[in-house]
VOGU-3710 file (C-alpha; in Angstrom, 3 decimals, decimal comma):
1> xxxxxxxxxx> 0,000/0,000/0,000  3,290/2,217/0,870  4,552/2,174/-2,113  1,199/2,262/-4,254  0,473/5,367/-2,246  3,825/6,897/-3,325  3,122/6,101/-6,615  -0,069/8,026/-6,614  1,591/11,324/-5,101  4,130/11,130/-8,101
11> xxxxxxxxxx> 1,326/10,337/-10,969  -0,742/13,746/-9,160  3,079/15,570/-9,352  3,542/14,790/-12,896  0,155/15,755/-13,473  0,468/19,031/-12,085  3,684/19,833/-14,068  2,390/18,237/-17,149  -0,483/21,173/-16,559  1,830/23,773/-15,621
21> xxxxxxxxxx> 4,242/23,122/-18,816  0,710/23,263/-21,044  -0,490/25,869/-19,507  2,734/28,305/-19,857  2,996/26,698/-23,485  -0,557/28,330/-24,210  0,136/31,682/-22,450  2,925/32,141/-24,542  1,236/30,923/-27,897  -1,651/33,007/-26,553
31> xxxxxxxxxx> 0,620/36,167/-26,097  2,887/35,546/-29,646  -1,143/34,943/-31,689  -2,555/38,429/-29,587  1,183/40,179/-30,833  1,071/39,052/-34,577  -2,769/39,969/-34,450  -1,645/43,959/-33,133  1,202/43,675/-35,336  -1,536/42,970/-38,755
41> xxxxxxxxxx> -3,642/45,238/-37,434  -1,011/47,889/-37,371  0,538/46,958/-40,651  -2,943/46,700/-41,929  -3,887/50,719/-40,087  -0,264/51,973/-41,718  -0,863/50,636/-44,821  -4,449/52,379/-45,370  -2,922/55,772/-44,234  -0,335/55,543/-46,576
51> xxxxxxxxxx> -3,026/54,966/-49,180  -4,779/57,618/-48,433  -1,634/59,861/-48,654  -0,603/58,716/-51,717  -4,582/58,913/-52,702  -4,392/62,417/-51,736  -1,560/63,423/-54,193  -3,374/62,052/-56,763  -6,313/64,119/-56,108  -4,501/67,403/-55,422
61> xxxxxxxxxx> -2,946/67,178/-58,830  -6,235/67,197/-60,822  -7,368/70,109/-58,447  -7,723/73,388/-60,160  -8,909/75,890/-57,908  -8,226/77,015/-53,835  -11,949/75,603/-53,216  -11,445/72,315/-55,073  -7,780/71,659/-52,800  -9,704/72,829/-49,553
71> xxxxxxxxxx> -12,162/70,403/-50,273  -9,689/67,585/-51,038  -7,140/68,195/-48,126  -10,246/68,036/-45,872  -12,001/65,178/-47,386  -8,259/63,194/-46,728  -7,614/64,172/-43,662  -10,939/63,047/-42,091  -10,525/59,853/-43,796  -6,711/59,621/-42,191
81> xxxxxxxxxx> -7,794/60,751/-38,684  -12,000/59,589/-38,495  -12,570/62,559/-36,717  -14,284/66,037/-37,475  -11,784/68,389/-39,375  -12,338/72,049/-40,533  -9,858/74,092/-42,916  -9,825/77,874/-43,018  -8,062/79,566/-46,029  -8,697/82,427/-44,385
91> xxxxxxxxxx> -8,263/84,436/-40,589  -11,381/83,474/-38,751  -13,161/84,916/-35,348  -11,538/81,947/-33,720  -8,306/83,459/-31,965  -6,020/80,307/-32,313  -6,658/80,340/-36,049  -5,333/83,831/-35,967  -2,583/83,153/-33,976  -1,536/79,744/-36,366
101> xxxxxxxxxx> -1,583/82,183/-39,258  0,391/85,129/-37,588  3,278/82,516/-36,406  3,073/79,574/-38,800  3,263/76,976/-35,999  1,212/74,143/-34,658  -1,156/74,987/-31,393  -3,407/73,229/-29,134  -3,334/69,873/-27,364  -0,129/67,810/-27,892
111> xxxxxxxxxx> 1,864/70,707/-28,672  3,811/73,055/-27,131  1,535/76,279/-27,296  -2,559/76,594/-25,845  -1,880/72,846/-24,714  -5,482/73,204/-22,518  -7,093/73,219/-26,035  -9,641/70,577/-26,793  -8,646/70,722/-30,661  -5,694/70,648/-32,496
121> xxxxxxxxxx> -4,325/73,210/-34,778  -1,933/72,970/-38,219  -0,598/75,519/-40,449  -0,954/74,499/-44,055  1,762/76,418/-45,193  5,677/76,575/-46,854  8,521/79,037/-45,523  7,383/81,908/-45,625  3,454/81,840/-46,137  0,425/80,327/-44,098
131> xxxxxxxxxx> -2,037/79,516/-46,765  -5,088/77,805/-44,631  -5,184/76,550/-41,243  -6,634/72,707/-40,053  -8,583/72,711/-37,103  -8,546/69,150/-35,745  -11,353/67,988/-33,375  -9,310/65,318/-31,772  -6,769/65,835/-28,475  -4,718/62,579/-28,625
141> xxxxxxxxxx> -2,667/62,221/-32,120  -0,077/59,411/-32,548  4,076/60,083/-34,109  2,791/58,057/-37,250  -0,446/60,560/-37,661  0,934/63,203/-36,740  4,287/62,719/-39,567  1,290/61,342/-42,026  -0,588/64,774/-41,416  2,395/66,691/-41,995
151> xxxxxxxxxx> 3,180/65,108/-45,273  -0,035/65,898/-46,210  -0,599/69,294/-45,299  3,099/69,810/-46,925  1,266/68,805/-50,450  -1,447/70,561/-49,814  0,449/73,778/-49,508  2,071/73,285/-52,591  -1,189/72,792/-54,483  -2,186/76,063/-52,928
161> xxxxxxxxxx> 1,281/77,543/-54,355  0,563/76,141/-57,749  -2,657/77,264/-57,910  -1,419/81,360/-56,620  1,119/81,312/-59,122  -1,354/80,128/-61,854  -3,842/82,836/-61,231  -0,803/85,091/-61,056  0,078/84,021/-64,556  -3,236/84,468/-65,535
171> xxxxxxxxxx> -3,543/88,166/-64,318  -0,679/89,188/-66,152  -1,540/87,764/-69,805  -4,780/89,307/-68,911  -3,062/92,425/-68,878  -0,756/91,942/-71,370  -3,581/91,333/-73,596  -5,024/94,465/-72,040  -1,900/96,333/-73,225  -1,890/95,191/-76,694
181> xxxxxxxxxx> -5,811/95,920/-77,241  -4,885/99,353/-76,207  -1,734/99,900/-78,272  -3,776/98,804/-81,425  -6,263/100,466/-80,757  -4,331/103,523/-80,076  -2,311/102,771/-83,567  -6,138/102,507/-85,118  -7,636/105,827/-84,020  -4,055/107,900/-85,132
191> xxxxxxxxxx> -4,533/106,199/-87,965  -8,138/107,184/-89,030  -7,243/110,899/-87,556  -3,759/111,206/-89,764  -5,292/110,877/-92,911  -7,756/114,043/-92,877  -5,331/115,688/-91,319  -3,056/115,159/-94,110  -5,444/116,232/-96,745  -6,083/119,671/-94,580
201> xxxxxxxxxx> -2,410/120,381/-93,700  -1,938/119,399/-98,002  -4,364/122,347/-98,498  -3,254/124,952/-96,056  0,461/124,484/-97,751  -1,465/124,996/-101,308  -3,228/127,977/-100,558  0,213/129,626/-98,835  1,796/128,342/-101,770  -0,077/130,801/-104,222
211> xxxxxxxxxx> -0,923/133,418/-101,778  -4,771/133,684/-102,718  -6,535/135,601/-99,453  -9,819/135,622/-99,151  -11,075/138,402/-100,774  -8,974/137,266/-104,034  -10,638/133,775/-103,718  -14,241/135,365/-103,315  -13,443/137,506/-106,421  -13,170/134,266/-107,919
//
């Protein structure tokens, strides 16, 4: 009975570190499955924002006025963040607008200036100009979003650019064409006016010529 009972207590042992073994086998398969699952998820998240980047490029370069890029820009950036998103091209009542377009830097939460801010500010803009400022209803951005965002807005400004130095162009051959119109018709009119003036200036050196007055003509 002694030694079937000892037998017993090492079957129960083995048992228990049979189920120990198993069970740290599956916490660890459990943990490396719940990883790789994050880690597709992630790769899956990245990859549709980079889509939508790249989708955005696309769109700004068939864009051919400010409206049609403010439309786009939003439309892209909602679809990057899923959150509410407004872009002003111009200074609103809203004093952290203002302030974005005075000092061409980011404000609100997550940044360095108005962090108490419930939204979150961007200037869409190049080195030296501020051409429309996002207003992002959203307090917590990640690195990856906030680089993605960035990128974008960085596009998006030199849409805008494009777009200012087309009308630019456009203004001046306006003008230009304004210019020319004017010069011909300028050549026109002296034109029309030199030739009776001719004929009259022919006459007065005629009648000098012979030296007929007036009362010699009306003798005549």
């Amino acid at each position: 009975y002694a030694s079937r009972g000892l037998g017993d207590v090492y079957k129960r042992q083995g048992y228990s570190v049979t189920f120990a073994v198993m069970f740290l086998v599956a916490l660890f398969v459990s943990t490396i499955a719940q990883k790789s699952k994050e880690q597709a998820k992630n790769s899956s998240l990245k990859a549709y924002r980079t889509e939508v980047m790249l989708e955005m490029s696309q769109k700004l370069q068939q864009c051919s006025s400010k409206k049609e890029i403010t439309e786009t820009t939003k439309e892209q950036m909602i679809k990057l963040l899923n959150c509410n998103v407004e872009l002003f091209v111009e200074d609103s009542t809203d004093e952290m607008i203002k302030w974005v377009f005075e000092n061409n830097k980011q404000a609100g939460a997550s940044t360095e200036y108005f962090t108490k801010s419930a939204n979150y500010y961007l200037p869409v803009c190049n080195l030296n100009k501020v051409f429309a400022v996002a207003r992002i209803k959203r307090k917590e951005i990640s690195e990856f979003e906030r680089s993605l965002l960035i990128a974008m807005l960085r596009e998006s400004a030199l849409a805008y650019e494009k777009d200012a130095i087309s009308q630019l162009k456009n203004k001046l051959l306006i003008k230009n064409n304004q210019e020319e119109l004017r010069s011909t018709l300028l050549r026109a009119i002296s034109h029309d006016l030199r030739t009776p003036l001719t004929g009259i200036s022919g006459y007065a050196e005629s009648v000098s010529y012979t030296h007929l007055t007036l009362p010699t003509i009306c003798s005549v």
